[in-house]
N, C-alpha and C positions, 0 to 999 in steps of 0.2 A: 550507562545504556549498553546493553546486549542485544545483539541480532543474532537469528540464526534466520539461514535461508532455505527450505521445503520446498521453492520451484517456483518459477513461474510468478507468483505476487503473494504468496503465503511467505511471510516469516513471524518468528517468535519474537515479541519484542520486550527484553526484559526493563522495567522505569517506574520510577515511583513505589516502587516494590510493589508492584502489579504486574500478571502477564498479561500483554497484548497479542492477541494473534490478529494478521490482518490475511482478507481474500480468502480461506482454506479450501483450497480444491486440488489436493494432492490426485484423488480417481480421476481427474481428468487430465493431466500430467502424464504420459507417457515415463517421461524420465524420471520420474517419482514413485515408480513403481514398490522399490523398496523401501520407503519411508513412509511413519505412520505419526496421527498425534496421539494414539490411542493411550498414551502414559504421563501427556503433558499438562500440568497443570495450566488452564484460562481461565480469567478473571474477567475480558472484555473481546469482543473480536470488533474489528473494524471492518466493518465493509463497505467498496467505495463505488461499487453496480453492481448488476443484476445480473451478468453472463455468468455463462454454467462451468466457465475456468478460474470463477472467484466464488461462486456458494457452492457448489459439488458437496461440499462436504460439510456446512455449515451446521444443516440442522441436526448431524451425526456430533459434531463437537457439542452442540448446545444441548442437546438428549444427555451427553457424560457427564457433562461439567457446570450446565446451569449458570451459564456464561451472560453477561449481558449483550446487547447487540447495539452497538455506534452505529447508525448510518444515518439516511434521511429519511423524511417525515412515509413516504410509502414504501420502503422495505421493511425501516422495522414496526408500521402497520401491519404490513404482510405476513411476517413471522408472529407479530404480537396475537394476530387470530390464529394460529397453529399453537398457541401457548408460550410462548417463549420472552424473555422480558426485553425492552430495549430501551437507548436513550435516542430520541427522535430530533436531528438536529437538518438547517437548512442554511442555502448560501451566505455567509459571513457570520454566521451566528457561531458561537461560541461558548463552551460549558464550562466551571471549576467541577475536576471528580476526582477523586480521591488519590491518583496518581500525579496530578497534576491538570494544566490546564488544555484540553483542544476544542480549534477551532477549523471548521469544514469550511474549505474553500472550493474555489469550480475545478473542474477539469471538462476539458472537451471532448466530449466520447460517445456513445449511445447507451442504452440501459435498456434491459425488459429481461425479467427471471425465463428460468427456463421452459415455463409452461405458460408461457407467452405474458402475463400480468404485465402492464406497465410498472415500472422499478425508480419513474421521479428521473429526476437528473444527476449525472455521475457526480462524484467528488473528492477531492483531497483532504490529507486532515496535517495540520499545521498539529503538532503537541510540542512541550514547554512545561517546567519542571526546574527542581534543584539541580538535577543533573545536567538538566541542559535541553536543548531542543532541536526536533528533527521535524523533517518533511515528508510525507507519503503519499506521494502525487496521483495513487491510483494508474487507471490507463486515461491517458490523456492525448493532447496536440501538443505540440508549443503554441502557450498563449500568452499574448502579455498580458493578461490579470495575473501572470506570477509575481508581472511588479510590484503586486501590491503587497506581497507577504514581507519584504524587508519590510514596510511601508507601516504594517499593522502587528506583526508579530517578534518575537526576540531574534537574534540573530542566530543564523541556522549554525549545528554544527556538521550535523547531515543531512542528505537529502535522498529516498528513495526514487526512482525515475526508472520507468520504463523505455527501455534504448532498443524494441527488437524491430519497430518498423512494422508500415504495414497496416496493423492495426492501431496501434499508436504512433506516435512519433521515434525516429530513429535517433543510433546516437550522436549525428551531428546536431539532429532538433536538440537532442537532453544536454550537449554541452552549451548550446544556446541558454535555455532553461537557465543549466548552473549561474549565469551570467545576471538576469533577470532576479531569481531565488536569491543572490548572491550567495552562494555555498561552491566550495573549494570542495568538499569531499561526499562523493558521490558512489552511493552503492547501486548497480545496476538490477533488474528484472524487467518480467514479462520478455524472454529472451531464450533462443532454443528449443521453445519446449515444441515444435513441430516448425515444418519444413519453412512456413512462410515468415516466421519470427527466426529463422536462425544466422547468428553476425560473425563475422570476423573478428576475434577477440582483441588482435593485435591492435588491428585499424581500432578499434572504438576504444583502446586505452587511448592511444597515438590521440587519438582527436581532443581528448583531454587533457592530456601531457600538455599536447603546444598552446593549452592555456592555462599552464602551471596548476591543477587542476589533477585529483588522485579520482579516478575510475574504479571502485572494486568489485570484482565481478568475484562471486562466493560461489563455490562450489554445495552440492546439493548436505544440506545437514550441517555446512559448516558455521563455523559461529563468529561473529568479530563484536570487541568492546571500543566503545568511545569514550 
């Protein structure tokens, strides 16, 4: 498994010998200024709501690349009447595709695109594979239906988790999470990208540390394998 991080809740996610992109909204990203996906090969994007700092730039990827769309039953409605093709999944439901297996789970958050359309309810996507399995919690709370992913799914070996605060949960909420998730290694977003989301880096490794517990917070483009 390959990650790379674009900002904010967009990263590349190499598995199954497919690329995932999840969230793409680089143009509204401030600190992403300089980065583009205009060269990247997608195979699926995952989207996990409707705000305008996770589709920004969606339907620019899907116009290149002819991308499918993962989300729930009314976004990729939404985009499926703009043309664009998706796979329409709902809370606890679960698909085999060709990279392997995901299953959408909740997250607590609000939804509605940015020209106002109701956007369904947000969500997470639990994936699972030969390589192994990760978590992409989208923007969330802490909830305890994260209980349920040990419960239902293989045992994590990462976990995506937004720690900026705010608008989701911070990262004392996300080391809570890790706990519930049960997952030791935790790569951080939705974090910095404007005034009201930005953390102290130190403090929210620190908060992770003293639960033996790896935090990694990727700088913008860079990339990690698991």
């Amino acid at each position: 498994m390959k990650f790379t991080w674009y900002g904010q809740s967009t990263f590349i996610i190499e598995f199954g010998g497919k690329v995932l992109l999840t969230d793409p909204a680089l143009s509204a990203n401030p600190l992403a200024k300089d980065l583009n996906l205009d060269d990247v090969h997608v195979d699926y994007v995952l989207v996990s709501h409707g705000h305008g700092d996770h589709v920004a730039d969606l339907e620019t990827v899907l116009k290149r690349t002819g991308a499918t769309i993962i989300s729930n039953y009314e976004i990729v409605s939404y985009y499926g009447a703009k043309g664009f093709s998706g796979h329409p999944l709902n809370h606890g439901g679960k698909w085999n595709f060709d990279f392997g297996t995901l299953k959408y789970v909740n997250a607590v958050h609000s939804s509605v695109l940015p020209d106002g359309t109701y956007a369904g309810n947000p969500g997470g996507f639990v994936v699972w594979g030969k390589e192994g399995s990760f978590y992409f919690a989208g923007d969330t709370a802490l909830t305890l239906d994260m209980k349920l992913i040990p419960l239902t799914c293989p045992k994590l070996d990462v976990s995506i988790l937004p720690i900026g605060d705010n608008f989701t949960m911070g990262y004392e909420d996300a080391a809570i999470a890790s706990d519930f998730v049960e997952c030791s290694k935790i790569i951080g977003c939705h974090f910095d990208s404007f005034p009201y989301i930005e953390i102290d880096h130190d403090k929210a490794k620190e908060t992770f540390s003293k639960k033996s517990k790896e935090l990694i917070l990727l700088e913008l483009g860079e990339s990690i394998e698991i």
